[in-house]
C-alpha positions in Angstrom: -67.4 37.8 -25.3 -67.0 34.7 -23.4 -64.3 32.8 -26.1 -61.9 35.8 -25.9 -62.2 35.4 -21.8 -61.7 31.4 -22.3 -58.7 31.7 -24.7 -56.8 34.2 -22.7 -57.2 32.2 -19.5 -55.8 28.8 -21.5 -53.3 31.3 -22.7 -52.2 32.2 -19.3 -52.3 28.6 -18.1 -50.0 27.6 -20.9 -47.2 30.4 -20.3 -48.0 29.4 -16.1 -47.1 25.9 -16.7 -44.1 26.4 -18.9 -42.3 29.4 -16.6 -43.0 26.9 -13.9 -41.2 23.9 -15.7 -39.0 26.2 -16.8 -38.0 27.5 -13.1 -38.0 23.9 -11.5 -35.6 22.5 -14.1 -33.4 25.9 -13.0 -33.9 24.8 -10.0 -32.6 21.0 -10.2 -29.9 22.5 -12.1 -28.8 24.8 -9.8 -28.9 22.0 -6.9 -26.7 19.8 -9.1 -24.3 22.2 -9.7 -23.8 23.1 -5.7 -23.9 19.6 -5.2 -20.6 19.0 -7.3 -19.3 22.1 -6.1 -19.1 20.6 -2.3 -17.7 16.9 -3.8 -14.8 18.8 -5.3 -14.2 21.0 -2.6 -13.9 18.2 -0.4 -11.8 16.1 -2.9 -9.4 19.3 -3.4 -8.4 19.7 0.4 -6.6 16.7 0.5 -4.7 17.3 -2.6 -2.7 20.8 -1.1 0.5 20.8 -0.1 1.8 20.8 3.6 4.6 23.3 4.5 7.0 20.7 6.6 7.9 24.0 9.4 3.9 24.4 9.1 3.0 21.1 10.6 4.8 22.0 13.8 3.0 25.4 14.3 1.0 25.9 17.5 1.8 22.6 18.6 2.8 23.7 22.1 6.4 22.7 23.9 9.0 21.3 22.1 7.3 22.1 18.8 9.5 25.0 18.3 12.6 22.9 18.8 11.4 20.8 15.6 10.7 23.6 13.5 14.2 24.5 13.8 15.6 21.0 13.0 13.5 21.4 10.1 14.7 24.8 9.1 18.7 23.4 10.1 18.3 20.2 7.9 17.2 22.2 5.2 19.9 24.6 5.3 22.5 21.0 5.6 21.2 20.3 2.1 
């Protein structure tokens, strides 16, 4: 009676340690993968293109008055 008891608890060890490697390499993978995520977030936001009539948005007086040079020079051209 006490083998079957010994073998089922080495059993149980075994399938514990693997699902337990098996979840920290998920783990470490899943870490890596949100890791690179960020870098190429942050790689990507200086590659977008500015709208020239964007850049004077909400800049307060006189910002307004070089939109619409923008907007007149473009329509020059």
């Amino acid at each position: 009676m006490l083998k079957p008891l010994q073998d089922l608890k080495s059993l149980i060890k075994t399938k514990l340690a693997h699902s337990q490697s098996l979840v920290g390499t998920n783990n470490a993978a899943m870490k890596m993968v949100a890791r690179i995520v960020r870098e190429r977030a942050e790689e990507t936001k200086f590659d977008e293109e500015i709208d020239p009539e964007m850049i004077w948005g909400n800049l307060g007086i006189g910002s307004d008055v070089a939109a619409a040079l923008v907007r007149k020079k473009r329509k020059r051209d």
